[in-house]
PDB file of N, CA, C, O and CB in Angstrom:
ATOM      1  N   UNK A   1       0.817  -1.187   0.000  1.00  0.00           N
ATOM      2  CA  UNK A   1       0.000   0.000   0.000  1.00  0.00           C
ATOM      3  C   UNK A   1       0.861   1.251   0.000  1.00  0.00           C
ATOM      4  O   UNK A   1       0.354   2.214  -0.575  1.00  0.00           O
ATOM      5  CB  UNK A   1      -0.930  -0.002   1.191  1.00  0.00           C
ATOM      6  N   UNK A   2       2.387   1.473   0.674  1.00  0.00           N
ATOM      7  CA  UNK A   2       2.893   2.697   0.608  1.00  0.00           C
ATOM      8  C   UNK A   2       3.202   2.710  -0.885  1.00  0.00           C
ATOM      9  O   UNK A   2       3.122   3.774  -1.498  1.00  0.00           O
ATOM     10  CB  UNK A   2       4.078   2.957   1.595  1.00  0.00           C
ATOM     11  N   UNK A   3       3.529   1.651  -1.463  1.00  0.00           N
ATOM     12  CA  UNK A   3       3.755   1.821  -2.876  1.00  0.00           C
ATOM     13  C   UNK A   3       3.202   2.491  -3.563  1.00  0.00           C
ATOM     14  O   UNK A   3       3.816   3.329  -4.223  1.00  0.00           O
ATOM     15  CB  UNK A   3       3.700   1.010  -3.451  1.00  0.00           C
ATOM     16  N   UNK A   4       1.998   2.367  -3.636  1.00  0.00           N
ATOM     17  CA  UNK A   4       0.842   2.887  -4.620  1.00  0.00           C
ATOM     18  C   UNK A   4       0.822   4.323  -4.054  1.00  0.00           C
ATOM     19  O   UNK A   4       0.842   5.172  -4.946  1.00  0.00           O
ATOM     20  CB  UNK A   4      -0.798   2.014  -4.523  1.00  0.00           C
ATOM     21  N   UNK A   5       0.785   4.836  -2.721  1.00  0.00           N
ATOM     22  CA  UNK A   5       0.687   5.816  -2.003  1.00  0.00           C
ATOM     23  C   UNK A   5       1.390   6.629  -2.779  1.00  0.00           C
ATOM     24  O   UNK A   5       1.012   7.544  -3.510  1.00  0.00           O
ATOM     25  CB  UNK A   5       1.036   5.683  -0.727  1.00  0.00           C
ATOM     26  N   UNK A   6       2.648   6.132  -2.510  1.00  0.00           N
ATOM     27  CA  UNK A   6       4.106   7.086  -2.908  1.00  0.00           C
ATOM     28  C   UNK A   6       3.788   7.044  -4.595  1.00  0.00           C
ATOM     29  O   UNK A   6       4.323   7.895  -5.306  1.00  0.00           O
ATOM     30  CB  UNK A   6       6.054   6.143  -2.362  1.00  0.00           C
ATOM     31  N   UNK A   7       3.152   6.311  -5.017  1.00  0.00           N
ATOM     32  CA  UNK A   7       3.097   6.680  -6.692  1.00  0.00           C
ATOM     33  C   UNK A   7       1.907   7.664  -7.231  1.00  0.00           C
ATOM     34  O   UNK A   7       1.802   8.024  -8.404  1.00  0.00           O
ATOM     35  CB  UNK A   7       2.865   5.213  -7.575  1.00  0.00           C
ATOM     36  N   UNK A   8       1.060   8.022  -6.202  1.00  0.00           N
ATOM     37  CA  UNK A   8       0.223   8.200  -6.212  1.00  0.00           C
ATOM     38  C   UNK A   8      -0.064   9.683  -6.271  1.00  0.00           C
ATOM     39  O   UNK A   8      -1.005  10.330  -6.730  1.00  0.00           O
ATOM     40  CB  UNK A   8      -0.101   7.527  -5.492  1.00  0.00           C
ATOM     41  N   UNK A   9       1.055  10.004  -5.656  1.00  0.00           N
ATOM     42  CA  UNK A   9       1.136  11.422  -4.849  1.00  0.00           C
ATOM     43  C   UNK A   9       2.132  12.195  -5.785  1.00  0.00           C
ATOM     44  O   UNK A   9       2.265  13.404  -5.595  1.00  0.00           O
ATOM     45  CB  UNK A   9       1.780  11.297  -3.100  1.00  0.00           C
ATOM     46  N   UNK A  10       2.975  11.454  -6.975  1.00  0.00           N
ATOM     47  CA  UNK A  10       3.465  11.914  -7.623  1.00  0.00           C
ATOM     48  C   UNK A  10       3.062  12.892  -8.872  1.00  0.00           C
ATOM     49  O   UNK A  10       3.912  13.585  -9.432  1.00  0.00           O
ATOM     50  CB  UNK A  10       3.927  11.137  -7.703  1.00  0.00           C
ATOM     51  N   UNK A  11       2.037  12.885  -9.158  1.00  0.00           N
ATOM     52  CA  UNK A  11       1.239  13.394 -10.180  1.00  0.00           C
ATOM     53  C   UNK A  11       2.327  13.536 -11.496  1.00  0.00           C
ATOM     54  O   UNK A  11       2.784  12.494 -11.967  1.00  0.00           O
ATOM     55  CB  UNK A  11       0.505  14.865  -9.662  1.00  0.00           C
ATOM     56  N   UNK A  12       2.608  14.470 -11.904  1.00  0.00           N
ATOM     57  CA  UNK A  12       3.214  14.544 -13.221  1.00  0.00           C
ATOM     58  C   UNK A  12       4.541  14.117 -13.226  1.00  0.00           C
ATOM     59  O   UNK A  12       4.844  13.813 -14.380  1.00  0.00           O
ATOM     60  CB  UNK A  12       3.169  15.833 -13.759  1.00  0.00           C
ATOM     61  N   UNK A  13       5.407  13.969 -12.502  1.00  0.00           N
ATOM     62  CA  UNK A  13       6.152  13.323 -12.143  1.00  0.00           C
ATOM     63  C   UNK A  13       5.667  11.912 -11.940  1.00  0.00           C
ATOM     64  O   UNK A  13       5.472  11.599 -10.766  1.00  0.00           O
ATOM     65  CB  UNK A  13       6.619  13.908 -11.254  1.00  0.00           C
ATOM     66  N   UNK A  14       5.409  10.896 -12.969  1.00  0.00           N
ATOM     67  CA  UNK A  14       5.006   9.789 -12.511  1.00  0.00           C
ATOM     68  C   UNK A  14       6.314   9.068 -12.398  1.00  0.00           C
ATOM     69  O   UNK A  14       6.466   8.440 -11.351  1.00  0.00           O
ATOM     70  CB  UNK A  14       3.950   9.174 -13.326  1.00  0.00           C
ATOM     71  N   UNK A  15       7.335   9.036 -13.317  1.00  0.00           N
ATOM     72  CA  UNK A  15       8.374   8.319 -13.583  1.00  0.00           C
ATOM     73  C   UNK A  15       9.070   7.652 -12.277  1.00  0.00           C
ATOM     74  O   UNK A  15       9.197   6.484 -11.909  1.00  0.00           O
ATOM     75  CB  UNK A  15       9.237   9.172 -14.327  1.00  0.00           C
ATOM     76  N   UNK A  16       9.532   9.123 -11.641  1.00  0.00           N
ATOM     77  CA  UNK A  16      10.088   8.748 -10.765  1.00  0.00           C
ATOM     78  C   UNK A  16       9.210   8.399  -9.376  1.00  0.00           C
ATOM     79  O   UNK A  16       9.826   8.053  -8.368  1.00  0.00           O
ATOM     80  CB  UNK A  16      11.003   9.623 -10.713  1.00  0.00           C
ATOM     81  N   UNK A  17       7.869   8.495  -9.366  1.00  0.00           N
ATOM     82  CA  UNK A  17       6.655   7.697  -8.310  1.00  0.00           C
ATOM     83  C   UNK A  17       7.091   6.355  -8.542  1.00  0.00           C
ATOM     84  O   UNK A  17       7.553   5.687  -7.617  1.00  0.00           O
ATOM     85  CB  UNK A  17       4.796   7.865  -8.736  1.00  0.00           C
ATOM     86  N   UNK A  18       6.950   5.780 -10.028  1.00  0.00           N
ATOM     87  CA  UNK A  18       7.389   4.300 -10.731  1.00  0.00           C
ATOM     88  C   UNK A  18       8.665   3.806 -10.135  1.00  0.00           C
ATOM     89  O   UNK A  18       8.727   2.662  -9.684  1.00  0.00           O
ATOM     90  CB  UNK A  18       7.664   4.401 -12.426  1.00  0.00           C
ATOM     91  N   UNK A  19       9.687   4.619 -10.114  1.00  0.00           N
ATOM     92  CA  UNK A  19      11.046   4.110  -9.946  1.00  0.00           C
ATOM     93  C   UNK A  19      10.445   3.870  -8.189  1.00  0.00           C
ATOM     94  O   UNK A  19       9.905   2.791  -7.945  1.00  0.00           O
ATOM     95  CB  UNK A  19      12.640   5.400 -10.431  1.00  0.00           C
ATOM     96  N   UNK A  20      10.536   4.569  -7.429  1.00  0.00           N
ATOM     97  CA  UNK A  20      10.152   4.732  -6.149  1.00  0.00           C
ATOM     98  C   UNK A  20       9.387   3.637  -5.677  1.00  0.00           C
ATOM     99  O   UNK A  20       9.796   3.045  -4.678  1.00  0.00           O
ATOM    100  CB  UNK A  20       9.486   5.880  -5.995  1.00  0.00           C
ATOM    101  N   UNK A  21       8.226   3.232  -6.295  1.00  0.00           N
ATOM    102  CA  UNK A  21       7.476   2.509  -6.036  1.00  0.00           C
ATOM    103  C   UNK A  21       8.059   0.954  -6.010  1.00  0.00           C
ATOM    104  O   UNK A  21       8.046   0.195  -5.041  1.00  0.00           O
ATOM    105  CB  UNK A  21       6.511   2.839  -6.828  1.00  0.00           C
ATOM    106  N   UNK A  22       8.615   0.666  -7.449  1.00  0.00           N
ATOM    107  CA  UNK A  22       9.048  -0.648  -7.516  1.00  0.00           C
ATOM    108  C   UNK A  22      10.436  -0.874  -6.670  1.00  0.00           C
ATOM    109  O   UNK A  22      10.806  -2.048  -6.680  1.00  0.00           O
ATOM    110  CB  UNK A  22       9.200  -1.005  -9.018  1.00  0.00           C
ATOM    111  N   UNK A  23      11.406   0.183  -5.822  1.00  0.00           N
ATOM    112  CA  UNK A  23      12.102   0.124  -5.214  1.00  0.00           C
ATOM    113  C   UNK A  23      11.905  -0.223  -3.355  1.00  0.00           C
ATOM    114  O   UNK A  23      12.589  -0.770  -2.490  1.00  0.00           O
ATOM    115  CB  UNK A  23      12.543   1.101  -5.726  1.00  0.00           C
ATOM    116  N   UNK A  24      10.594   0.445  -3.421  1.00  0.00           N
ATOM    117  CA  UNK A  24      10.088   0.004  -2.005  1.00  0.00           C
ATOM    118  C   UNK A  24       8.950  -1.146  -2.423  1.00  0.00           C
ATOM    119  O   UNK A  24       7.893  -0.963  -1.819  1.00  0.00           O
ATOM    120  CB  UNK A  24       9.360   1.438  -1.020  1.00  0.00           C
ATOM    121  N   UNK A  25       8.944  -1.763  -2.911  1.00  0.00           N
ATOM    122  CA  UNK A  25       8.303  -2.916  -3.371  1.00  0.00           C
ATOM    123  C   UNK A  25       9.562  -4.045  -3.213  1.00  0.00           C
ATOM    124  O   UNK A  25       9.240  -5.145  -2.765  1.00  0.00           O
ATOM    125  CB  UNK A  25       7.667  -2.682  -4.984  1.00  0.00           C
ATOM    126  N   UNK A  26      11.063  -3.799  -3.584  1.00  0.00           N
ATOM    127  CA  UNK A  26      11.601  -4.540  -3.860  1.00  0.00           C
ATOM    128  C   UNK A  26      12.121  -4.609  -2.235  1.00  0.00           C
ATOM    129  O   UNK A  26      12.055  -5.651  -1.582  1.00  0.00           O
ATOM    130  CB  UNK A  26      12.339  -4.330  -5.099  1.00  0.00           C
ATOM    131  N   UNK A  27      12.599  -3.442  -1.744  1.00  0.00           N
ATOM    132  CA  UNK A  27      12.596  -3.354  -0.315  1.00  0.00           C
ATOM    133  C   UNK A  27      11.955  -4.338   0.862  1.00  0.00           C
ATOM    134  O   UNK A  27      12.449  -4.780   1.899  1.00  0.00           O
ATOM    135  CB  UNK A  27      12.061  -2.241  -0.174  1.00  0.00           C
ATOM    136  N   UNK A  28      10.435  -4.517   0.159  1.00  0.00           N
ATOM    137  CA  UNK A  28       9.871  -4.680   1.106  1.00  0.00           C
ATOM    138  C   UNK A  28       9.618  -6.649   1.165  1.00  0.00           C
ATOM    139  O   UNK A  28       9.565  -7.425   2.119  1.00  0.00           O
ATOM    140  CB  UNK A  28       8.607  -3.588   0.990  1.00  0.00           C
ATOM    141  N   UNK A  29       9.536  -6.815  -0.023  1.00  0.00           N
ATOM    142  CA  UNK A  29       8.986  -8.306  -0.337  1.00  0.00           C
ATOM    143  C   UNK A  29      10.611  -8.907  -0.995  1.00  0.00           C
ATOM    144  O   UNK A  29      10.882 -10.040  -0.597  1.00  0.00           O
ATOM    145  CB  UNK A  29       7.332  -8.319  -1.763  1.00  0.00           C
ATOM    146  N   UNK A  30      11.058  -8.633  -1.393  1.00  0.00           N
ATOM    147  CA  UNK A  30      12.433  -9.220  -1.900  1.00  0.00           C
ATOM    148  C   UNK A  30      13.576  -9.349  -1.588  1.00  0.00           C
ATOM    149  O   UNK A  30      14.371  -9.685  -2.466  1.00  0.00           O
ATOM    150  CB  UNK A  30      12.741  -8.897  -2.644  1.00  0.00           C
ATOM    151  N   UNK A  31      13.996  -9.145  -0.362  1.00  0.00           N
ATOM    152  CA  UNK A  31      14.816  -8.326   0.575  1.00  0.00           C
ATOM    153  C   UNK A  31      14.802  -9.355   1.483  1.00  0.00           C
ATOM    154  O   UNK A  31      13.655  -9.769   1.649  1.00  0.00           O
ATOM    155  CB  UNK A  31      14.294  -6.863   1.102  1.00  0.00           C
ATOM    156  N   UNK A  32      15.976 -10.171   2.408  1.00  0.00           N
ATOM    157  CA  UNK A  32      16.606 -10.743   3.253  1.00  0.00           C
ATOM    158  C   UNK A  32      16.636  -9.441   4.606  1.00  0.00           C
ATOM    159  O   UNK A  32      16.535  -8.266   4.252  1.00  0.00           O
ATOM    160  CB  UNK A  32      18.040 -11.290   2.514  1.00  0.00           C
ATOM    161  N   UNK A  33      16.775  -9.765   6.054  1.00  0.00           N
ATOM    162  CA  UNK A  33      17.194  -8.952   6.367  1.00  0.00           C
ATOM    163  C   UNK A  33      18.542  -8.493   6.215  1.00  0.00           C
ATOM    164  O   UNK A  33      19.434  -9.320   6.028  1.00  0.00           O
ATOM    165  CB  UNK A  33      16.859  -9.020   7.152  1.00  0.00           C
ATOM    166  N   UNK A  34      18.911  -6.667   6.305  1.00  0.00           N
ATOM    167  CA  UNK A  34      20.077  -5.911   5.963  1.00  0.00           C
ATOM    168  C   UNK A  34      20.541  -6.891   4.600  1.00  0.00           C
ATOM    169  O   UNK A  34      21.521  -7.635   4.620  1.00  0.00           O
ATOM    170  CB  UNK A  34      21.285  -5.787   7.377  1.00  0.00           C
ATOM    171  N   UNK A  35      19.799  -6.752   3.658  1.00  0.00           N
ATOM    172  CA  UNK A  35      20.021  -7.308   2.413  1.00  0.00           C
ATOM    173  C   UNK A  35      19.950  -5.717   1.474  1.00  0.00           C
ATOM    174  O   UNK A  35      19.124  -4.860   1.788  1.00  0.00           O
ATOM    175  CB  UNK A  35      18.727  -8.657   2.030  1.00  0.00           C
ATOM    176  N   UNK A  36      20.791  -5.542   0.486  1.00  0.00           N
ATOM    177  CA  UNK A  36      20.273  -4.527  -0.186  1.00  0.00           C
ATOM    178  C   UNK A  36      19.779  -4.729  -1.306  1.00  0.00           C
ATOM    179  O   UNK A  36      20.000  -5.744  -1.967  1.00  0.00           O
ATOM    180  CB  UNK A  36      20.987  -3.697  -0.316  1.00  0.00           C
ATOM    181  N   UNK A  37      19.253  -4.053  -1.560  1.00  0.00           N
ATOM    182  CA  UNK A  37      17.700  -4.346  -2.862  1.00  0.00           C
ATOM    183  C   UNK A  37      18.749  -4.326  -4.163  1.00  0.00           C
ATOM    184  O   UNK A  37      18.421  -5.154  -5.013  1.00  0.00           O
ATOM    185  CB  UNK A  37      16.014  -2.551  -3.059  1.00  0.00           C
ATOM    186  N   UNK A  38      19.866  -3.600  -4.472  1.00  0.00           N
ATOM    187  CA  UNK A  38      20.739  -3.838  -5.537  1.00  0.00           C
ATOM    188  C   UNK A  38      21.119  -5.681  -5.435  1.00  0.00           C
ATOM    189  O   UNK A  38      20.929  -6.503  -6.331  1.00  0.00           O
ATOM    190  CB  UNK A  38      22.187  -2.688  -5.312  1.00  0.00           C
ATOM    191  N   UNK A  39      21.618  -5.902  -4.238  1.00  0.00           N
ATOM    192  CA  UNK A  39      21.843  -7.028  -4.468  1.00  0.00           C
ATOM    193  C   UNK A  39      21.339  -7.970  -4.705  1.00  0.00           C
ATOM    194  O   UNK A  39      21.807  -8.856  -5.419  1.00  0.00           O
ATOM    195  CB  UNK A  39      22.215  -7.257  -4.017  1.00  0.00           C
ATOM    196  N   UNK A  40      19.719  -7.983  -3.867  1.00  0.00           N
ATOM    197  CA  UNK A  40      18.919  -8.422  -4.086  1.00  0.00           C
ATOM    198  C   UNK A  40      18.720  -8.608  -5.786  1.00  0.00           C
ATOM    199  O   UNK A  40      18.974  -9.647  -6.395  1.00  0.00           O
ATOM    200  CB  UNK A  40      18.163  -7.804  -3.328  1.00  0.00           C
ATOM    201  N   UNK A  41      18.248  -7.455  -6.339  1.00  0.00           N
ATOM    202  CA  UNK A  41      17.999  -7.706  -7.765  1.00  0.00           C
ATOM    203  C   UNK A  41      18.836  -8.264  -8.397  1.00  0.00           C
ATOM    204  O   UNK A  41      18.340  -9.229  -8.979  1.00  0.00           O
ATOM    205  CB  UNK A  41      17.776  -6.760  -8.436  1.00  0.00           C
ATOM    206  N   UNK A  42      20.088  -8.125  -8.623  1.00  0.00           N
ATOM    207  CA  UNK A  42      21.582  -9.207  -9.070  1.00  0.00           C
ATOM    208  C   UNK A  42      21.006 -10.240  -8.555  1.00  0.00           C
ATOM    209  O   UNK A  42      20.676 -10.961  -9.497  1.00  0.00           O
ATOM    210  CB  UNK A  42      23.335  -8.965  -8.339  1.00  0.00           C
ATOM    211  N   UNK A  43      20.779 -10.592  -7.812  1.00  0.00           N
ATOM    212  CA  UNK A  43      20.170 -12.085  -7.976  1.00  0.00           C
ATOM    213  C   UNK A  43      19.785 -12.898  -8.619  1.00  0.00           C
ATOM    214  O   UNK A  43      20.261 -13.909  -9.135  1.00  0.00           O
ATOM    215  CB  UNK A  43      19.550 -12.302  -7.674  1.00  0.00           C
ATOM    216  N   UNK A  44      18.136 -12.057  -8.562  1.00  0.00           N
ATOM    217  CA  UNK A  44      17.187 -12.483  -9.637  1.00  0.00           C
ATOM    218  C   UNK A  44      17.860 -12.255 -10.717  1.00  0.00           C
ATOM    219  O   UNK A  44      17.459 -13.014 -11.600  1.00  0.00           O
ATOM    220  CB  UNK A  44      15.873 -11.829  -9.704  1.00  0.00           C
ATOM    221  N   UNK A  45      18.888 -11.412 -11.157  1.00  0.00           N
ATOM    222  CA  UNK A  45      19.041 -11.551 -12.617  1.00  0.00           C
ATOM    223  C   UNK A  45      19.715 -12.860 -12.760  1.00  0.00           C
ATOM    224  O   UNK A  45      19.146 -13.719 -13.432  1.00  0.00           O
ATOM    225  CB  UNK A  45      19.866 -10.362 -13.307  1.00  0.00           C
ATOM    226  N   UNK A  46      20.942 -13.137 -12.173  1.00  0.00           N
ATOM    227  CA  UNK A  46      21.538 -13.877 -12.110  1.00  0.00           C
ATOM    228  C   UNK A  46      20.912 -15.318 -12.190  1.00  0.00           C
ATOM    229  O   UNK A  46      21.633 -16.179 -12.694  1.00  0.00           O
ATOM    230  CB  UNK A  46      22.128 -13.523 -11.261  1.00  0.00           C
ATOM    231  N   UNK A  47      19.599 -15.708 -11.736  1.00  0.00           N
ATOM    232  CA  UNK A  47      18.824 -16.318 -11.672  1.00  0.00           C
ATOM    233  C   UNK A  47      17.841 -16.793 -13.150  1.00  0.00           C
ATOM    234  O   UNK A  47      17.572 -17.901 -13.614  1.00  0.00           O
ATOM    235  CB  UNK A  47      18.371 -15.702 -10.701  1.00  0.00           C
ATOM    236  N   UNK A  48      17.539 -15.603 -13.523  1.00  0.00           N
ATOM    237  CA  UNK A  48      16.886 -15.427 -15.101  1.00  0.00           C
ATOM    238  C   UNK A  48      17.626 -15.921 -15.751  1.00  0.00           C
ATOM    239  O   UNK A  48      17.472 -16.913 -16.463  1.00  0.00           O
ATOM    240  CB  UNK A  48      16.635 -14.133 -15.758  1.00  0.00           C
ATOM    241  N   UNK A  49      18.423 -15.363 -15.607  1.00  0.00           N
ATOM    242  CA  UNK A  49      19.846 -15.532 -17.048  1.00  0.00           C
ATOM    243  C   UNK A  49      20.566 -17.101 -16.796  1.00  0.00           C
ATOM    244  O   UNK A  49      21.039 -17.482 -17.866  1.00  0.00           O
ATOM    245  CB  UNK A  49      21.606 -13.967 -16.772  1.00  0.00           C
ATOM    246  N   UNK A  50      20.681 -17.648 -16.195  1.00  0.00           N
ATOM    247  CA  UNK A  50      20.564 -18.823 -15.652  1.00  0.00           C
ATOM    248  C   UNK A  50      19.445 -19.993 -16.141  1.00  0.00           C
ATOM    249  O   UNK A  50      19.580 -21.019 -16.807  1.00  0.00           O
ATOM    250  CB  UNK A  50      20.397 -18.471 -14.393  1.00  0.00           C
ATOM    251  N   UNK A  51      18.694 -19.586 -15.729  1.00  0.00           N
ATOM    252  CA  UNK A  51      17.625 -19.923 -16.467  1.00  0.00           C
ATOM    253  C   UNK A  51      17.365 -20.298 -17.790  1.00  0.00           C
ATOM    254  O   UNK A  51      16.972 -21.348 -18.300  1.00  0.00           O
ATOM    255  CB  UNK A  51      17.060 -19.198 -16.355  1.00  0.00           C
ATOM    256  N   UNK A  52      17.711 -19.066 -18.280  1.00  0.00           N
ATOM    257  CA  UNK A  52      17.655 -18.973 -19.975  1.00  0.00           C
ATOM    258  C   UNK A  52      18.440 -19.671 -20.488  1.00  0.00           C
ATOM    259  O   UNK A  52      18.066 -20.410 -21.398  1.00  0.00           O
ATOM    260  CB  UNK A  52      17.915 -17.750 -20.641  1.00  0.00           C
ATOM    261  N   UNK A  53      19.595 -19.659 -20.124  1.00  0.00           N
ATOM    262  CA  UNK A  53      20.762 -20.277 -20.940  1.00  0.00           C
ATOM    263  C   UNK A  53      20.573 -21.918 -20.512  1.00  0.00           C
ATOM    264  O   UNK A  53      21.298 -22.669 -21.165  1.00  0.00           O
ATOM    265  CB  UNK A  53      22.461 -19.539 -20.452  1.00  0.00           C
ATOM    266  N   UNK A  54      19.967 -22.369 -19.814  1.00  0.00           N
ATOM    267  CA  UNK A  54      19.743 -23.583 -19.468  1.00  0.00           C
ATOM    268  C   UNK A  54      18.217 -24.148 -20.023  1.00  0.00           C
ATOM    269  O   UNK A  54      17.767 -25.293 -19.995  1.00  0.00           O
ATOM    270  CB  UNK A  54      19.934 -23.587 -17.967  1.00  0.00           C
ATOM    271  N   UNK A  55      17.915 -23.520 -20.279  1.00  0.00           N
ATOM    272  CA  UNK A  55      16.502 -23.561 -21.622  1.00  0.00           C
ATOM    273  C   UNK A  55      16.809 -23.537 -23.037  1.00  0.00           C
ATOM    274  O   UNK A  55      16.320 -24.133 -23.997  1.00  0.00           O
ATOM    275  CB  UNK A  55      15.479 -22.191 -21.608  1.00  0.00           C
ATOM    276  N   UNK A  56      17.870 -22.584 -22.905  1.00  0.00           N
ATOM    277  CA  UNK A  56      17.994 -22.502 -24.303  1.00  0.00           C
ATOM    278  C   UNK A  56      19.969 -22.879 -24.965  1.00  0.00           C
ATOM    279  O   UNK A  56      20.429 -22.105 -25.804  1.00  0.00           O
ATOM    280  CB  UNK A  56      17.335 -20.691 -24.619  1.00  0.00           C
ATOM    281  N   UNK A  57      20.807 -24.009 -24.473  1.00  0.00           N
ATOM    282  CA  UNK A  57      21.668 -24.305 -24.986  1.00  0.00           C
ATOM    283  C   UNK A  57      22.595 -24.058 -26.206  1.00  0.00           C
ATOM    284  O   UNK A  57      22.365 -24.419 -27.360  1.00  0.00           O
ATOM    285  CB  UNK A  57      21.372 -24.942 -24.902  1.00  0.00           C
ATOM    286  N   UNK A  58      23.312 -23.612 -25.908  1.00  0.00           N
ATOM    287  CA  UNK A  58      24.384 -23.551 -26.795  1.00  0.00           C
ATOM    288  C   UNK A  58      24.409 -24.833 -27.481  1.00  0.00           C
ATOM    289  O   UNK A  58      24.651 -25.661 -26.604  1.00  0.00           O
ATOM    290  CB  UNK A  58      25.665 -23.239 -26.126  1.00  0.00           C
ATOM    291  N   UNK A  59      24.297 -25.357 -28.480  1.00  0.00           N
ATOM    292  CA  UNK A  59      25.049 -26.823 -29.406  1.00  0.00           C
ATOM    293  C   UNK A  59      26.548 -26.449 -29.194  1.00  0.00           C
ATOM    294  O   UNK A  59      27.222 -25.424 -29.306  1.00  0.00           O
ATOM    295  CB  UNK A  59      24.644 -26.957 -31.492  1.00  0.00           C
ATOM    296  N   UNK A  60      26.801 -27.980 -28.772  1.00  0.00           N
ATOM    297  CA  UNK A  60      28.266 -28.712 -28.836  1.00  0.00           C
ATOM    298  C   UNK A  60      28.950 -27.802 -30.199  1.00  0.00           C
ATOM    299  O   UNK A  60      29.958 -27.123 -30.004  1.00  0.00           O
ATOM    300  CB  UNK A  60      28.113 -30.757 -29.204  1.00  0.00           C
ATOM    301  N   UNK A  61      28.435 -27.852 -31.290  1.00  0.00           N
ATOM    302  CA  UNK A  61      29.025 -28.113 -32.433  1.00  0.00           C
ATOM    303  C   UNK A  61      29.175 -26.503 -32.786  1.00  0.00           C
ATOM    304  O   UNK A  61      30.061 -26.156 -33.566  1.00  0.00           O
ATOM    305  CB  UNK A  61      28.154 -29.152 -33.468  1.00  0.00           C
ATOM    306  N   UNK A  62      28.367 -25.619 -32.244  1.00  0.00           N
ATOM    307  CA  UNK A  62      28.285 -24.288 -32.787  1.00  0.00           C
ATOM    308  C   UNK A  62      29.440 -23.640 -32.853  1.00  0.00           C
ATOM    309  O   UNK A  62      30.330 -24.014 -32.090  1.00  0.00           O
ATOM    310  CB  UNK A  62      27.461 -23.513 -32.132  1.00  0.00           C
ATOM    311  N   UNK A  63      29.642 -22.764 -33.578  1.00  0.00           N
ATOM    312  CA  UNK A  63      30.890 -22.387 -33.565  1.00  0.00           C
ATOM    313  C   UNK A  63      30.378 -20.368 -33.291  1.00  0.00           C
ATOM    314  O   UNK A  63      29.305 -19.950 -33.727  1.00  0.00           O
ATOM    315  CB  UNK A  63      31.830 -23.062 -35.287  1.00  0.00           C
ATOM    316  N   UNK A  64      31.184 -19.620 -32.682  1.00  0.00           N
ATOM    317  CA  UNK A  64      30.632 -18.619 -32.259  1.00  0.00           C
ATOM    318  C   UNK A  64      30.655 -17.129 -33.502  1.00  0.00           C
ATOM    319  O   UNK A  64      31.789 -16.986 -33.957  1.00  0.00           O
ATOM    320  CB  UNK A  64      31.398 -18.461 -30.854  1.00  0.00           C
ATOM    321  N   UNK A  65      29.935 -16.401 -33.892  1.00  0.00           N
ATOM    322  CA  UNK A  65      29.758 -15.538 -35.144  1.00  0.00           C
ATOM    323  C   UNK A  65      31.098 -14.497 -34.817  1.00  0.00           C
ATOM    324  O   UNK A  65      31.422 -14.364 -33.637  1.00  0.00           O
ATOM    325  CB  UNK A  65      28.008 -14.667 -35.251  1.00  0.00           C
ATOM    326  N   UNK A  66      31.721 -13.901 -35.683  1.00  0.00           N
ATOM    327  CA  UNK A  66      32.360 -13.040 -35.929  1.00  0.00           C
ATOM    328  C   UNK A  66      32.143 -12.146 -36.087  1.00  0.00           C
ATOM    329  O   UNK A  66      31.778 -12.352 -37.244  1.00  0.00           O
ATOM    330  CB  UNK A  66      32.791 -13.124 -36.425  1.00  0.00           C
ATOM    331  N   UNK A  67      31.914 -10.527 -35.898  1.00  0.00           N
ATOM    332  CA  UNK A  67      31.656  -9.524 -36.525  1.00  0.00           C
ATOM    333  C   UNK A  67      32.600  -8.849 -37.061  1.00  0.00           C
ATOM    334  O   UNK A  67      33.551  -8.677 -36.298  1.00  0.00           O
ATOM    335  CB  UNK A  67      31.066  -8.892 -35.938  1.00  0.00           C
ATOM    336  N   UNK A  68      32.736  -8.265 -38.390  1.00  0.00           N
ATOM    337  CA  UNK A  68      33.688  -7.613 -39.064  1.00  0.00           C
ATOM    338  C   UNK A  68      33.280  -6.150 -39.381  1.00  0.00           C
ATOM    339  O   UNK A  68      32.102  -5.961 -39.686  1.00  0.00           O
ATOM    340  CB  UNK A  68      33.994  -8.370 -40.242  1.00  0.00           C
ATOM    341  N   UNK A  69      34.149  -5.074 -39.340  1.00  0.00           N
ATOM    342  CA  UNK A  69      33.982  -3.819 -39.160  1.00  0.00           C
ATOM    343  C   UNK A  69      34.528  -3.439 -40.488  1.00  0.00           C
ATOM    344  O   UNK A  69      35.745  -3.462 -40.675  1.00  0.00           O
ATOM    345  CB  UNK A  69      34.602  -3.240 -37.904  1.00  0.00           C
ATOM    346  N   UNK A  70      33.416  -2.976 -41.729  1.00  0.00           N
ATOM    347  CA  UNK A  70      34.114  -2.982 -43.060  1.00  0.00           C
ATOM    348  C   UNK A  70      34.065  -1.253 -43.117  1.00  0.00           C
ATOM    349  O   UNK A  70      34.542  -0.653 -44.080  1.00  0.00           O
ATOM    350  CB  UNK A  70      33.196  -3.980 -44.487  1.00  0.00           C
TER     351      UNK A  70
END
């Protein structure tokens, strides 16, 4: 509920209500104690991306693209 509060109260300034909001969101539900919400989120990424690459495999055989700067 402070979430929405604090986004709420932002009026034309929504952006940063948004940033605010999903930061005490992350604060509040995602967060270990004295955990910080940066680290916290490295996590989850770390986690996603993890994820992905374990869904979606590299082949043995692939060989990796080159880019050339003509």
């Amino acid at each position: 509920m402070t979430s929405l509060r604090i986004w709420a109260k932002t009026g034309p300034d929504a952006a940063q209500g948004i940033a605010r909001a999903v930061i005490n969101f992350a604060q509040q539900f995602l967060t270990n104690d004295h955990e910080d919400v940066a680290d916290a989120l490295r996590q989850l990424e770390a986690v996603g991306v993890g994820r992905a690459l374990a869904a979606h495999p590299t082949p043995a055989a692939a060989h990796p693209e080159h880019m050339t700067v003509l």
